[in-house]
N, C-alpha and C positions, 0 to 999 in steps of 0.2 A: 469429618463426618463419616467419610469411610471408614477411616480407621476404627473409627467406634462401633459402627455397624459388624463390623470384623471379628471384632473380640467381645460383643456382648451375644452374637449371633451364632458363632461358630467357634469361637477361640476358648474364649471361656466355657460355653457345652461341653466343648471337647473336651478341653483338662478335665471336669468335672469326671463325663461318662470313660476316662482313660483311666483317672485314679479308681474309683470304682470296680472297673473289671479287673483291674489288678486285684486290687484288693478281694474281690470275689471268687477271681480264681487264679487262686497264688500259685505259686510255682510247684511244679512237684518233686521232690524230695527223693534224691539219688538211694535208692535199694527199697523204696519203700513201694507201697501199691498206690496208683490213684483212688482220693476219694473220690466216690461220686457226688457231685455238688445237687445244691436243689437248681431244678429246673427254670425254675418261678424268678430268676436273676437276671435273665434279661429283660424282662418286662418289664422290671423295674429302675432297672438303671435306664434304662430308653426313655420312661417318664420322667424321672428324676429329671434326665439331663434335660427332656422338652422343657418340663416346667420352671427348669434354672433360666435357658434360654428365652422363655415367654417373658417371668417376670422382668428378665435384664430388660427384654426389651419393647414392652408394651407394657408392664407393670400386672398389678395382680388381677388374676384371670375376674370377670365381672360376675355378678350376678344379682340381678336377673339377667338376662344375654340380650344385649342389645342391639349384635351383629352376628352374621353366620359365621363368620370366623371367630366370635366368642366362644363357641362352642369347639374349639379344637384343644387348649387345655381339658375341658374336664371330659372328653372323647379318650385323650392321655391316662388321666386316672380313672376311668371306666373298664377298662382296658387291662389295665394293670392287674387291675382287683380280679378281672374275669381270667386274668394269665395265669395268677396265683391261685385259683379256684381252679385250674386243669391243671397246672403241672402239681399242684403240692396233694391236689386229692385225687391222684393219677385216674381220671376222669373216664369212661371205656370213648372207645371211638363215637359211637352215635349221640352219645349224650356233648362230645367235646364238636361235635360238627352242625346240632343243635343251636350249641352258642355260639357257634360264629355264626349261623342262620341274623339270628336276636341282636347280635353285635354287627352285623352286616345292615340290616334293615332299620336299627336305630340310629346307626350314625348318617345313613342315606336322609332318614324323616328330618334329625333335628339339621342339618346340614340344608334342607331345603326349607325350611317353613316361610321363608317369605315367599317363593318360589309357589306354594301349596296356596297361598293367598294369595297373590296377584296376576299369577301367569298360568299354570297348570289346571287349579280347581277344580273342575269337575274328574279332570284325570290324573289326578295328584297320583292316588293308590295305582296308580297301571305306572307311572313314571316311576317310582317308591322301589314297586317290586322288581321292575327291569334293572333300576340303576343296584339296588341288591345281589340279583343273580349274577351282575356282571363283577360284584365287589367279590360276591362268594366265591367265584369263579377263579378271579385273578388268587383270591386269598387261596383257594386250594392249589393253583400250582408253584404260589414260594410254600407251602407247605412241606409239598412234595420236594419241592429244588432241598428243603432244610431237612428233610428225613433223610435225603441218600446222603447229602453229603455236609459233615461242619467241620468246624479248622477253619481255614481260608477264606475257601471259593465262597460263601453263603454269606460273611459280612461285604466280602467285594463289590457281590454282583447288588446286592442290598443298597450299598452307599452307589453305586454305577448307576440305578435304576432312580432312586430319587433326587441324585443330580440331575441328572436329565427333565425333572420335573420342574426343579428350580430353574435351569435354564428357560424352559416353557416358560414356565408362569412370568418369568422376568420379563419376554419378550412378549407374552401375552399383557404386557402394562398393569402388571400387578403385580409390583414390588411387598405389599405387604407378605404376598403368599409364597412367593420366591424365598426373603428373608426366611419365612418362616419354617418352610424346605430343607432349606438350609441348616435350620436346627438341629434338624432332625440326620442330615447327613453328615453333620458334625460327630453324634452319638455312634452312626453306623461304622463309620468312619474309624472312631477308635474299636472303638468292636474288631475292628479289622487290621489296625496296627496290635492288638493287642494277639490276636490269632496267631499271628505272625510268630511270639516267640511264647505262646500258650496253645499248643497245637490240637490241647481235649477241647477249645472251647465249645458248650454249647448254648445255641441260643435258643434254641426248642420253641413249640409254640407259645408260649408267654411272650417272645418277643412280638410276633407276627399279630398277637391280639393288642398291641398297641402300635404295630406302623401298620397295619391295615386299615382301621375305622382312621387315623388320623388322612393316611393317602386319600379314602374317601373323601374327609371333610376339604382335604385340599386339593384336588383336579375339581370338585364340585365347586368349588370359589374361584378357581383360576377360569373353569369353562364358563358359566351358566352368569355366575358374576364379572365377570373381566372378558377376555378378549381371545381368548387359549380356543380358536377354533377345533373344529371336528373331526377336519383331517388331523389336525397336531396329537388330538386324544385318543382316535384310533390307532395312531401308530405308537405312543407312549404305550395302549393297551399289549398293541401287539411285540412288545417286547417283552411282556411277559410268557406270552408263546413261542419267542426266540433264545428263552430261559432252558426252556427243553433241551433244548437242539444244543447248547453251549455247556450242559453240565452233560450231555449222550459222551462229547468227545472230548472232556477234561477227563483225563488219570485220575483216580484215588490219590496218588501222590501227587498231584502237579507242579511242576516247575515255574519259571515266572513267564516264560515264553507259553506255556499252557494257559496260564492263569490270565493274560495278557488278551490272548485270543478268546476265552471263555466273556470275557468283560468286554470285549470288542463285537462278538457274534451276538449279545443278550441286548447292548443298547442301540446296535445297528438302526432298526426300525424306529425309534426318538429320533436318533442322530439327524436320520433324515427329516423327521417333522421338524427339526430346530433349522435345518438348512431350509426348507420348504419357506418358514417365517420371514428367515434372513432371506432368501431372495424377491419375495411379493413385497418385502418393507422397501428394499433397493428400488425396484419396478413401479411402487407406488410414490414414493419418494422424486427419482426421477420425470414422471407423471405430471405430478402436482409444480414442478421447476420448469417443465414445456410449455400449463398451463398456463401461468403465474406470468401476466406483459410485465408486471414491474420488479420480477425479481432480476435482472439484470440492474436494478437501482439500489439494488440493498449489497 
């Protein structure tokens, strides 16, 4: 069962978004000039590979949507299309921070609607807009982290940032949205072995307009639906504030001991909400074993 969870979740993504970026941005050609590739190439091979890994493993995305988590494939291909809509029609800055406004605030709506009906309701639109600013918020500074710097460090810290998620949401008892995490760090993942020996890669905003609205749909299903409390998401957040600080004192060139340290200072602040879980699970756990007069019978 693991096994298979393995390779339809992450093994086979991976191949999938590893052949792809090869093939996308092939090697370059001793004495000649780099081309410059289209933009619009990661966004899609990001999709691609989620939607390889949706259908292995939940089968073809629904519709009409029957769950909040149905709405994370076509969040993928929304994405995609809006990535390809900024990089290929080189978009000016306001009109491209616009749609991630649009793409910030739809993926918050459809990602809550049962939430909008049975819990929130009269204050749905004040939840809406907050959880947006804070999507937009995060979305501008991997923006930022992927302007100063590609190669390397920006698929790294990418695949470093939503392992971390997975981890949460696993321990938040929410295996579907861990797995599905997982997909998604499969994709970044080769992104980043592929970096390795294609050192122009870039992933430019096309990619970010499909692991953004996706992240939304999924810390919003790991928290508000499963168990991934407050503290855990505050500090997931705040790792994108420790993104700063980790690419301030990486090199332009960095080394593996750079690169090593830039991935260690960005998930620090997770790290700790993933310990935080693992120690209240022990304390609770023990707890319930003080309680329990007949567990000394079992």
């Amino acid at each position: 069962m693991i096994i298979q969870m393995l390779l339809t979740g992450v093994v086979i993504p991976g191949i999938v978004a590893l052949a792809l970026a090869l093939f996308f941005w092939p090697a370059r050609k001793p004495g000649k000039k780099p081309r410059r590739l289209p933009q619009w190439m990661g966004g899609v091979v990001l999709a691609v590979t989620f939607l390889t890994g949706w259908v292995l493993t939940r089968g073809w995305p629904d519709w009409p949507i029957k769950e909040s988590t149905g709405w994370l494939p076509w969040l993928a291909i929304g994405g995609a299309v809006l990535g390809w809509l900024v990089s290929h029609q080189r978009l000016p800055g306001p009109t491209t921070a616009l749609l991630r406004i649009v793409a910030s605030v739809a993926a918050v709506w459809v990602s809550t609607l049962s939430l909008q009906t049975h819990t929130w309701q009269k204050a749905s639109w004040l939840w809406i807009i907050g959880l947006a600013l804070v999507l937009f918020a995060v979305w501008s500074i991997w923006e930022s982290v992927l302007d100063k710097r590609q190669g390397v460090l920006s698929p790294l810290l990418l695949t470093g940032f939503f392992s971390c998620l997975a981890i949460m949401a696993l321990l938040g008892r929410t295996a579907t949205v861990s797995q599905t995490t997982g997909i998604l760090c499969a994709g970044l993942g080769a992104f980043f072995v592929v970096s390795l020996v294609r050192r122009d890669l870039d992933l430019s905003q096309s990619t970010l307009f499909v692991a953004m609205p996706l992240f939304a749909g999924l810390v919003i299903n790991a928290h508000f639906y499963a168990y991934m409390d407050v503290f855990q998401t505050l500090l997931l957040l705040a790792s994108c504030l420790a993104l700063l600080l980790a690419v301030r004192f990486t090199p332009e060139e960095p080394q593996f001991a750079s690169l090593l340290l830039a991935l260690l200072i960005s998930i620090l602040p997770a790290l700790g909400g993933i310990a935080w879980d693992m120690l209240n699970s022990n304390i609770q756990t023990s707890s319930s074993e003080e309680e329990d007069p007949y567990a000394e019978y079992f």
